[in-house]
DSSP file (Angstrom, degrees, kcal/mol; ACC not computed):
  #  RESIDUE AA STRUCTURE BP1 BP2  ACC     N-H-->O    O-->H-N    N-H-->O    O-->H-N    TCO  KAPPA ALPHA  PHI   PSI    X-CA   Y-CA   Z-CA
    1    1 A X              0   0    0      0, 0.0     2,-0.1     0, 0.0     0, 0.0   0.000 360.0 360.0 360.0 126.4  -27.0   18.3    5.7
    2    2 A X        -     0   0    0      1,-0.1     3,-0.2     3,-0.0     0, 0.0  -0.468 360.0-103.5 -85.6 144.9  -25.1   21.4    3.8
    3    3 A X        -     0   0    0      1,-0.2     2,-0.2    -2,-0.1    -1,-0.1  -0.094  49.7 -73.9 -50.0 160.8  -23.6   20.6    0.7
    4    4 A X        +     0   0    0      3,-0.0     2,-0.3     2,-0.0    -1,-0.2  -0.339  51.7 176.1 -73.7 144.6  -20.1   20.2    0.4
    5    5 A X    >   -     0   0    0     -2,-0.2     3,-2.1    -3,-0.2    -3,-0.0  -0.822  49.4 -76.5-125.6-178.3  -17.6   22.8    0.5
    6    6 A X  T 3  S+     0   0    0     -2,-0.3    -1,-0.1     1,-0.2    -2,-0.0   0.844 135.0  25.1 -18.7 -63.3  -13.9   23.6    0.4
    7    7 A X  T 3  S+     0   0    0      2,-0.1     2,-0.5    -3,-0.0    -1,-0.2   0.480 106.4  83.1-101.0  19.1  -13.8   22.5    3.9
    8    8 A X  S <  S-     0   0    0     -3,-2.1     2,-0.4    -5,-0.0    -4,-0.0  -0.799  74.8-130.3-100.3 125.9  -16.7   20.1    4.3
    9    9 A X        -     0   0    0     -2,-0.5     2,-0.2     4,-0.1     6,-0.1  -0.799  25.2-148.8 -87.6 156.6  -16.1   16.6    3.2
   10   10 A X    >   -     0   0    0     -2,-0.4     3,-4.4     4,-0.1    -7,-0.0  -0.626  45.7 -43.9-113.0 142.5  -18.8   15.0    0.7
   11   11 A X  T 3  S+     0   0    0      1,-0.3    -1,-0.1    -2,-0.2     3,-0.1   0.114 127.5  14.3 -10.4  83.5  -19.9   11.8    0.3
   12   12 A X  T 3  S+     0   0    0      1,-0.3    -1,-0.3    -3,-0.1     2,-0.2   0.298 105.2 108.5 106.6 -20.4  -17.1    9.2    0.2
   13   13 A X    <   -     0   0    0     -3,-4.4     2,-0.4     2,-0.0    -1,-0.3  -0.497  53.2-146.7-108.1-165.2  -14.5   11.5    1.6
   14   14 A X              0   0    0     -2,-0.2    -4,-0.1     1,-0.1    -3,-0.0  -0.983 360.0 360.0-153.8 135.9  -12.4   12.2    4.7
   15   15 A X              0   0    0     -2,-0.4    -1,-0.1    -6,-0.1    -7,-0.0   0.134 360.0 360.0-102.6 360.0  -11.0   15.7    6.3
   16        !              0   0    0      0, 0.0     0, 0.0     0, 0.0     0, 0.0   0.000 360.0 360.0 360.0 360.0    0.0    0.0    0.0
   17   16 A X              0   0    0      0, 0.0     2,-0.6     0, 0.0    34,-0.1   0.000 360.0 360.0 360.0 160.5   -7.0   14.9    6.8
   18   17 A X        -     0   0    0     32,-0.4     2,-0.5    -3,-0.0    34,-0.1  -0.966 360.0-143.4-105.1 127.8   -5.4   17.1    9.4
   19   18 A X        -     0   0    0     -2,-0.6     2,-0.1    37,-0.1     3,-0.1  -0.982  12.2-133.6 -96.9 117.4   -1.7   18.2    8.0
   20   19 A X        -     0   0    0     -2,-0.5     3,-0.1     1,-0.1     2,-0.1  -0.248  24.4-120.8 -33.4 130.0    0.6   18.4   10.5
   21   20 A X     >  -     0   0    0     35,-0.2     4,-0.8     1,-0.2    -1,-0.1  -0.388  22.4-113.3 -83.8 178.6    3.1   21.9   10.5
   22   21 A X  H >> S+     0   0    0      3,-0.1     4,-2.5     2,-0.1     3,-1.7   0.985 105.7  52.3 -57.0 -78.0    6.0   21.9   10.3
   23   22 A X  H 3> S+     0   0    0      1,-0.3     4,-0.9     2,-0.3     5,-0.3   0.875 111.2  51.5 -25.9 -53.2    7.3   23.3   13.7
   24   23 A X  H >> S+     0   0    0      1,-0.2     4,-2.6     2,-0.2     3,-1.2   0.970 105.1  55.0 -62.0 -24.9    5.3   20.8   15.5
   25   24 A X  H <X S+     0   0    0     -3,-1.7     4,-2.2    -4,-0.8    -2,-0.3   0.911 107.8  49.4 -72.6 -28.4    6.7   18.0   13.5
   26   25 A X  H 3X S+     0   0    0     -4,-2.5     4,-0.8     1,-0.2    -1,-0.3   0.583 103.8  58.3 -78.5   6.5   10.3   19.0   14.4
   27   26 A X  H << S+     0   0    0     -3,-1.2     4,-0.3    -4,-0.9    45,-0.3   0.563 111.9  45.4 -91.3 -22.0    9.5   19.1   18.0
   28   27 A X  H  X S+     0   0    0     -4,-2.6     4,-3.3    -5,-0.3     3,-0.5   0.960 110.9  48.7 -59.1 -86.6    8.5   15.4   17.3
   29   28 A X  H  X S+     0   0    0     -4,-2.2     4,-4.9     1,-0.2     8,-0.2   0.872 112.4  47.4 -25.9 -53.6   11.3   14.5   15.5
   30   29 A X  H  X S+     0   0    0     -4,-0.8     4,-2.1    -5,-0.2     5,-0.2   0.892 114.2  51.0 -73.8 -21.7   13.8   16.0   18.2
   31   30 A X  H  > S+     0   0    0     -3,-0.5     4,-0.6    -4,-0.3    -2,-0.2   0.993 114.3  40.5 -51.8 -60.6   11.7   14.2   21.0
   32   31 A X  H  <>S+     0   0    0     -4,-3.3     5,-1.7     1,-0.2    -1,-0.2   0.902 114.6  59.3 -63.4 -34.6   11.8   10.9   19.3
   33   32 A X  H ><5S+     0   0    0     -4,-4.9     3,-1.4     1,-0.2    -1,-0.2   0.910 103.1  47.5 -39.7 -63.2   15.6   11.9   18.5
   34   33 A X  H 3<5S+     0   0    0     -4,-2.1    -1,-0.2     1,-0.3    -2,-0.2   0.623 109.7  52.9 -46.8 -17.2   16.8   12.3   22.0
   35   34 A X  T 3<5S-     0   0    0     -4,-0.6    -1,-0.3    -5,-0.2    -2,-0.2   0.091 120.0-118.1-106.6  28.8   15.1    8.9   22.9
   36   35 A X  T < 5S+     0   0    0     -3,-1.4    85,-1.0    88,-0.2    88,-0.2   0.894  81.8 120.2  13.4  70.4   17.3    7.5   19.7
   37   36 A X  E   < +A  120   0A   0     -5,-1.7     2,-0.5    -4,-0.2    83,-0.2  -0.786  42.0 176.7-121.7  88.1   14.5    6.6   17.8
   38   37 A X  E     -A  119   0A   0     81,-2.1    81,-2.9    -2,-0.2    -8,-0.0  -0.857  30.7-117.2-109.2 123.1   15.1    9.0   14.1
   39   38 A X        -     0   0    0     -2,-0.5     3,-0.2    79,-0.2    -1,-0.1  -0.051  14.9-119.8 -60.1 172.9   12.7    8.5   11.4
   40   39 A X  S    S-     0   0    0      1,-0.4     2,-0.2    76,-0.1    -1,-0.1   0.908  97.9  -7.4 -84.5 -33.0   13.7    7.3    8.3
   41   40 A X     >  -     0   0    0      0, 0.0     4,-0.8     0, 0.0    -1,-0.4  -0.932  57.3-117.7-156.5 157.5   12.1   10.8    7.1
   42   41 A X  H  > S+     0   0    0     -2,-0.2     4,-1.4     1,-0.2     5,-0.1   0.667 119.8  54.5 -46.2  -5.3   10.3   13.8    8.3
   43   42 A X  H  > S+     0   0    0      3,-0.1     4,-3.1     2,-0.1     5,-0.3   0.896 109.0  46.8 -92.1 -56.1    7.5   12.4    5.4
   44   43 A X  H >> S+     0   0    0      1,-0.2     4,-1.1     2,-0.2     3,-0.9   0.909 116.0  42.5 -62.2 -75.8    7.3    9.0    7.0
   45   44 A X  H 3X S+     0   0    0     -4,-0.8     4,-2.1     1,-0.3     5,-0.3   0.741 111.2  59.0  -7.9 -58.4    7.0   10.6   10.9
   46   45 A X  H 3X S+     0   0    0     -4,-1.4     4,-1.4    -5,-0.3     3,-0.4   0.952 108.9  47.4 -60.6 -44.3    4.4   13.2    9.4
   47   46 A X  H X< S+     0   0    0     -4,-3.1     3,-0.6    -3,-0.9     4,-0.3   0.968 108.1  44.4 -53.6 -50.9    2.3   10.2    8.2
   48   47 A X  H >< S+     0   0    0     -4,-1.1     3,-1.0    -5,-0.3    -1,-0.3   0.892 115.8  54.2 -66.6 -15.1    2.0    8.0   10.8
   49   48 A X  H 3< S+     0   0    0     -4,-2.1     3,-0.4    -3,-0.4     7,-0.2   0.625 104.9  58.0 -81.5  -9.4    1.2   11.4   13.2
   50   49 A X  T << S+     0   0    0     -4,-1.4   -32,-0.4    -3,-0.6    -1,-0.3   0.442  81.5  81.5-107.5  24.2   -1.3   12.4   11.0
   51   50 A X  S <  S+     0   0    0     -3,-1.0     2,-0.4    -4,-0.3    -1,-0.2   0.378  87.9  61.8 -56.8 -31.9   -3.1    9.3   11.5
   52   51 A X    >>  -     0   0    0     -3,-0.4     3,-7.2     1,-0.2     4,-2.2  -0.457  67.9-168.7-121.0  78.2   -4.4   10.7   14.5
   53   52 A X  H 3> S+     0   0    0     -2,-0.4     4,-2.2     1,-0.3    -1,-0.2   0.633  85.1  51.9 -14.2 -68.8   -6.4   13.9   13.6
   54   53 A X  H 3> S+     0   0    0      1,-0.2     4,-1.5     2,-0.2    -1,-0.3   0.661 105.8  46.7 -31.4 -32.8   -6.6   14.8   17.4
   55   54 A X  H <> S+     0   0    0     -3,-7.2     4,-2.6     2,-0.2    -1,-0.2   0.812 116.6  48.6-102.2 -21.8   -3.1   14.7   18.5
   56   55 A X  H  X S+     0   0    0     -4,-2.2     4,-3.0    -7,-0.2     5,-0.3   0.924 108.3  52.8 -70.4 -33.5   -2.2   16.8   15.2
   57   56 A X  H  X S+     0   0    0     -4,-2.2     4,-1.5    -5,-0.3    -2,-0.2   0.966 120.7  34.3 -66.3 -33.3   -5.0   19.5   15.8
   58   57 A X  H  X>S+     0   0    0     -4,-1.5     4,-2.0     1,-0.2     5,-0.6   0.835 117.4  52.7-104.6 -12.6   -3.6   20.1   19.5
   59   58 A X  I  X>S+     0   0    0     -4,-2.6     4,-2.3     2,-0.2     5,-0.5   0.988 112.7  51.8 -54.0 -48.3    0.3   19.4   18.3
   60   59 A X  I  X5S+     0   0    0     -4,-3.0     4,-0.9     1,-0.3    -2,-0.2   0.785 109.9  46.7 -46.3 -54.1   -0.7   22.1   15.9
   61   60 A X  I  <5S+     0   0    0     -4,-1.5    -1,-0.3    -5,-0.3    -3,-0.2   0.848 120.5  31.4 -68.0 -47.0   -2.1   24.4   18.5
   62   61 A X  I  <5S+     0   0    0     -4,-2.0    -2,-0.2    -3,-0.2     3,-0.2   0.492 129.1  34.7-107.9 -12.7    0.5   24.4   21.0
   63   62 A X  I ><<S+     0   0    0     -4,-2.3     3,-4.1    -5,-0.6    -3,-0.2   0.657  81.6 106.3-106.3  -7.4    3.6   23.9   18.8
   64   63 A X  T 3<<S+     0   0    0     -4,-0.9   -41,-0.2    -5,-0.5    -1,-0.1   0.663  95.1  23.2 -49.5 -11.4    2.6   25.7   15.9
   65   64 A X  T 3  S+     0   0    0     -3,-0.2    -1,-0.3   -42,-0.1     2,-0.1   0.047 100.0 132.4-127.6  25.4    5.0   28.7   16.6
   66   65 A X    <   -     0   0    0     -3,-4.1     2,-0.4     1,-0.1    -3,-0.1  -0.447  66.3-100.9-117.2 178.4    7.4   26.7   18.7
   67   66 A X    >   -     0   0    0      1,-0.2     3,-3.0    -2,-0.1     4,-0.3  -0.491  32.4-129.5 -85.5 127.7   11.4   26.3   18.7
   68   67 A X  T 3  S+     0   0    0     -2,-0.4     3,-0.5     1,-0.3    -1,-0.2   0.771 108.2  57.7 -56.9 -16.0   12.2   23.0   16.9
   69   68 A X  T 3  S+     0   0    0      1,-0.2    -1,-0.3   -39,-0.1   -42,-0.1   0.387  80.9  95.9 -72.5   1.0   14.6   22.0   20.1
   70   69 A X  S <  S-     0   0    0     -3,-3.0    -1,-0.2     1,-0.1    -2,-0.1   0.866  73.8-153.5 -74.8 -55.6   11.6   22.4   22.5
   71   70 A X        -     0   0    0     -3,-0.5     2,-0.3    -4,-0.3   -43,-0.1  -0.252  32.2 -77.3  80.7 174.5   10.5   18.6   22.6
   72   71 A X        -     0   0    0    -45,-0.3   -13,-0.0     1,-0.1    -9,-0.0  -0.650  49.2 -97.5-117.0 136.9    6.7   17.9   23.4
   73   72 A X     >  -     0   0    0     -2,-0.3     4,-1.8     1,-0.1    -1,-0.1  -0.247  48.1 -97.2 -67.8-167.4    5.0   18.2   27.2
   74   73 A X  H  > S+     0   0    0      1,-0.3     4,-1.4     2,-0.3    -2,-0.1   0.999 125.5  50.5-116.0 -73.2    4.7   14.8   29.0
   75   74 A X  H  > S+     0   0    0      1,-0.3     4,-1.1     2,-0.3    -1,-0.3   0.659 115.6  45.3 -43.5 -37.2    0.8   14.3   27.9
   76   75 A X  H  > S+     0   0    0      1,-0.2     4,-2.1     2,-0.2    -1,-0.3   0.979 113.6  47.7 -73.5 -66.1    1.8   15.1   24.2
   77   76 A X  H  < S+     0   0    0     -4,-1.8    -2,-0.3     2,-0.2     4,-0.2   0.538 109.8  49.2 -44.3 -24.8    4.6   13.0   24.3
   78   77 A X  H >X S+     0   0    0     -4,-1.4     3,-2.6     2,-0.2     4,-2.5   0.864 111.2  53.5 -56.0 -77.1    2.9    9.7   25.9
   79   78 A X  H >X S+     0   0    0     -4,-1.1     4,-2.7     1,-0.3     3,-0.6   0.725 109.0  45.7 -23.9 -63.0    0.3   10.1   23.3
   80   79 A X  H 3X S+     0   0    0     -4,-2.1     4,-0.8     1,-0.2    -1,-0.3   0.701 114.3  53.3 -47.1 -19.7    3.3   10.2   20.1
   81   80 A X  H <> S+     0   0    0     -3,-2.6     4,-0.6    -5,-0.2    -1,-0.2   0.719 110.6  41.6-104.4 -15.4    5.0    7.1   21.8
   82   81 A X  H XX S+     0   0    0     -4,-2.5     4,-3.5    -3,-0.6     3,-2.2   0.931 112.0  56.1 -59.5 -58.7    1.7    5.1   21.8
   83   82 A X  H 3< S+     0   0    0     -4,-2.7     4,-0.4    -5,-0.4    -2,-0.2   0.771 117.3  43.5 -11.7 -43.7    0.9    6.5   18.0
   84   83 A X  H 3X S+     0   0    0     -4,-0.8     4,-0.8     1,-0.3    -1,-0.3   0.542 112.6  43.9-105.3 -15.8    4.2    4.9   17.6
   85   84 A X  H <X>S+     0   0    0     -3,-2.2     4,-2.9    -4,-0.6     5,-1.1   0.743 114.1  55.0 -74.4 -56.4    3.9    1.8   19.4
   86   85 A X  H  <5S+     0   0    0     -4,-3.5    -2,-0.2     3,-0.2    -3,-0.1   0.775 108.3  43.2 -50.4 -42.7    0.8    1.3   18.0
   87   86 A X  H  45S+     0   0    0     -4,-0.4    -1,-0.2    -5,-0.3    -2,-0.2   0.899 124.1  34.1 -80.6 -47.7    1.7    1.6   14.5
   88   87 A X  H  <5S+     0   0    0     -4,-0.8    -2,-0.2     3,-0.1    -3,-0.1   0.901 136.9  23.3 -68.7 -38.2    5.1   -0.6   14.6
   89   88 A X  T  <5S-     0   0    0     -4,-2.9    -3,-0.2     2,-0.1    -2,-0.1   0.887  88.9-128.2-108.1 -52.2    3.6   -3.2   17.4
   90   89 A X  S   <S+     0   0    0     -5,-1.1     2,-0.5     1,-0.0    -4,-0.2  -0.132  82.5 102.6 107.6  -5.1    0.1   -3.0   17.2
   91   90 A X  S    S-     0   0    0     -6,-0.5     3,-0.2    14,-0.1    -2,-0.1  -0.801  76.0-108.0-105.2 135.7    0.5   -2.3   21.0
   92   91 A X        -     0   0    0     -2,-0.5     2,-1.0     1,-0.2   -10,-0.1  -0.190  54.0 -92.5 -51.2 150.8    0.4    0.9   23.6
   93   92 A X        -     0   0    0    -12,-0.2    -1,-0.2   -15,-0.1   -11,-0.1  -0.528  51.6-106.9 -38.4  72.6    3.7    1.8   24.9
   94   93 A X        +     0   0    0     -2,-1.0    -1,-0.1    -3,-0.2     3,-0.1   0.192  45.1 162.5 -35.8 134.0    4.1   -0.1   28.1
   95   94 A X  S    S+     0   0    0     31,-0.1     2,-0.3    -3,-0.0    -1,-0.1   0.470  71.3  26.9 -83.6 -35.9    4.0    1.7   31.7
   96   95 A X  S    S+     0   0    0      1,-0.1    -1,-0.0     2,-0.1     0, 0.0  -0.785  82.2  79.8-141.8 158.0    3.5   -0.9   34.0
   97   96 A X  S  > S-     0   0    0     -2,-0.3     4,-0.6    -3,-0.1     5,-0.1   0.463  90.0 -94.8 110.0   8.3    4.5   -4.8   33.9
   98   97 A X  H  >  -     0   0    0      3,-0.1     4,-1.3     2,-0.1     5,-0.3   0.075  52.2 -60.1  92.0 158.9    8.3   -4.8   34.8
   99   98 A X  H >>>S+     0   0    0      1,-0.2     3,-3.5     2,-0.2     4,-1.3   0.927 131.4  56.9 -68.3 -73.5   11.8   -4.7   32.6
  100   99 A X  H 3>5S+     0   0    0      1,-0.3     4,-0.7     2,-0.2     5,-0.3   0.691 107.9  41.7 -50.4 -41.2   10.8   -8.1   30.9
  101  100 A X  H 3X5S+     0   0    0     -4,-0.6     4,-0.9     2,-0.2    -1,-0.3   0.760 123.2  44.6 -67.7 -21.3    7.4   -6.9   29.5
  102  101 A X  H <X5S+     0   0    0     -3,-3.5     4,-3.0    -4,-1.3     5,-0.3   0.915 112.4  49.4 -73.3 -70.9    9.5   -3.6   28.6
  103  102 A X  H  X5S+     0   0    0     -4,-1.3     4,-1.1    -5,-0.3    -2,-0.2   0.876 111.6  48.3 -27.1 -28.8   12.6   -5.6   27.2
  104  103 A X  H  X<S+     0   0    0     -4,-0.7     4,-3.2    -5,-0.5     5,-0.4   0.834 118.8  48.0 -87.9 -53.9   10.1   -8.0   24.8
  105  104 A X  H  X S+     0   0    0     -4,-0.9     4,-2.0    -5,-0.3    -2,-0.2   0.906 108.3  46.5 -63.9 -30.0    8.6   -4.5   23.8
  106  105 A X  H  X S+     0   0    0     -4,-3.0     4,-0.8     1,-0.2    -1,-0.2   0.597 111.3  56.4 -72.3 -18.7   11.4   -2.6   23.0
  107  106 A X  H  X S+     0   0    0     -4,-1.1     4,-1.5    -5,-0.3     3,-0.3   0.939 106.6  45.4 -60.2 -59.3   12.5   -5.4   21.2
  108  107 A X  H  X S+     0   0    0     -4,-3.2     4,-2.5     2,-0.2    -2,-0.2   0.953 109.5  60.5 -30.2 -73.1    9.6   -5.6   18.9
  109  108 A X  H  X S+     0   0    0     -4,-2.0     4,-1.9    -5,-0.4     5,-0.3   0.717 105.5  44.1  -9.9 -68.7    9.9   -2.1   18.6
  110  109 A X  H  X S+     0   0    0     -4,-0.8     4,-2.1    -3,-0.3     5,-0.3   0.994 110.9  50.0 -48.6 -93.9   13.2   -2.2   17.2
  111  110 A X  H  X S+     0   0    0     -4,-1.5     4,-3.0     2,-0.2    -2,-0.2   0.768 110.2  49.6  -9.0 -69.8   12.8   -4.7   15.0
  112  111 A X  H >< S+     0   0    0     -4,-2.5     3,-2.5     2,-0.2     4,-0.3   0.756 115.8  46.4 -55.5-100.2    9.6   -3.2   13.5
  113  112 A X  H 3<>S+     0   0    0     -4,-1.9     5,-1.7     1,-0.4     4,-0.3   0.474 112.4  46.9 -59.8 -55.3   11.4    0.4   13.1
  114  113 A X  H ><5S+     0   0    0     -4,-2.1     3,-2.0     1,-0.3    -1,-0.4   0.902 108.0  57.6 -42.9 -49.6   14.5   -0.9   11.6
  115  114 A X  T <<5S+     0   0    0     -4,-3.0    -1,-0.3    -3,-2.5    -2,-0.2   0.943 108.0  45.1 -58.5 -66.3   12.3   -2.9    9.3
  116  115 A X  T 3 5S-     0   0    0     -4,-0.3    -1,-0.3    -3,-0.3    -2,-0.2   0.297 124.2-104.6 -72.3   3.6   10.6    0.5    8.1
  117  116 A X  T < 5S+     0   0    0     -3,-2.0     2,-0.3    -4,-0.3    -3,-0.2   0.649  79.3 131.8  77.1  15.4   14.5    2.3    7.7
  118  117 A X      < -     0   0    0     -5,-1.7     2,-0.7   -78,-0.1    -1,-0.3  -0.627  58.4-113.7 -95.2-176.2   14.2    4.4   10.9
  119  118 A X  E     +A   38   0A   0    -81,-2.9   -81,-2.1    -2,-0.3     2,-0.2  -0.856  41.6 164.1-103.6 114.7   17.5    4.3   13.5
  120  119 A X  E     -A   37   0A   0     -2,-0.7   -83,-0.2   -83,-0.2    -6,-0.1  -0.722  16.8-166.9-155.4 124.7   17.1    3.0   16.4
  121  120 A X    >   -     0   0    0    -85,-1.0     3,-1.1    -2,-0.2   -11,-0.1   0.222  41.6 -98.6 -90.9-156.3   19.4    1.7   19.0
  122  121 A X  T 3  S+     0   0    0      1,-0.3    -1,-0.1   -12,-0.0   -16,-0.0   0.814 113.4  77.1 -94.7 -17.8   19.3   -0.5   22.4
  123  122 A X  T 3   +     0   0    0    -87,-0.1    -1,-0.3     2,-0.0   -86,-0.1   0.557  61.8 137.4 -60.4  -4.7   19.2    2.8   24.0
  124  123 A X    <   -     0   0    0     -3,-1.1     2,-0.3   -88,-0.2   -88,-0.2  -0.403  39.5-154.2 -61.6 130.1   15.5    3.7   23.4
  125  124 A X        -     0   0    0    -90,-0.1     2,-0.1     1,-0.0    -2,-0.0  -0.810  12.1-119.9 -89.3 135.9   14.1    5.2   26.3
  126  125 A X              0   0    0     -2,-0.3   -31,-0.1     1,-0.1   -48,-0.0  -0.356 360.0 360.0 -56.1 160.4   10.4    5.2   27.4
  127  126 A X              0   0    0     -2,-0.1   -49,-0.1   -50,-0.1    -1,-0.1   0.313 360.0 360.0 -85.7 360.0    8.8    8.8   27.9
């Protein structure tokens, strides 16, 4: 096993992926348009960086990109599970009909309000 370095974690620690900037306002404006706005760009960046993966490839393909851009479909599913996941403890429903959508988007709400973001009866699924 090599010793630790700069970029090696040691014994007892944990590599964090930081989120850029750029990607995170292509986040932000996604979730915006679907009137969900964090409470702030710090809280968003945490819970996105919770998932190492989806930051290394936000990272990759948004790193240079125009914060008004919004996310491709597969990028965007992913953040609205992240985000379902974190408030609900459940994926973003697809399937199951407007009631099973209604009871989630309810939840939803609730939980995010509860945490200070805005969100109105207009949140949309992706």
């Amino acid at each position: 096993m090599p010793a630790p370095g700069p970029f090696t974690p040691g014994p007892g620690r944990y590599s964090v992926s930081t989120l850029l900037s750029a990607p995170l306002a292509c986040c932000r404006w996604e979730l915006e348009r679907r009137h969900m706005v964090p409470a702030s760009n710090d809280a968003l960046r945490l819970i996105i960086e919770t998932a190492p993966d989806l930051v290394e490839t936000l990272n990759e393909f948004y790193g240079d990109a125009a914060p008004d851009g919004g996310l491709d479909k597969t990028e965007r599913e992913v953040l609205l599970d992240l985000l379902a996941r974190h408030f609900t403890g459940q994926s973003w429903p697809r399937t199951g009909g407007m009631d099973t959508t209604r009871r989630f988007m309810a939840a939803l709400q609730r939980a995010m309000s509860a945490a200070g973001w805005k969100v109105d009866g207009f949140a949309v699924a992706a």
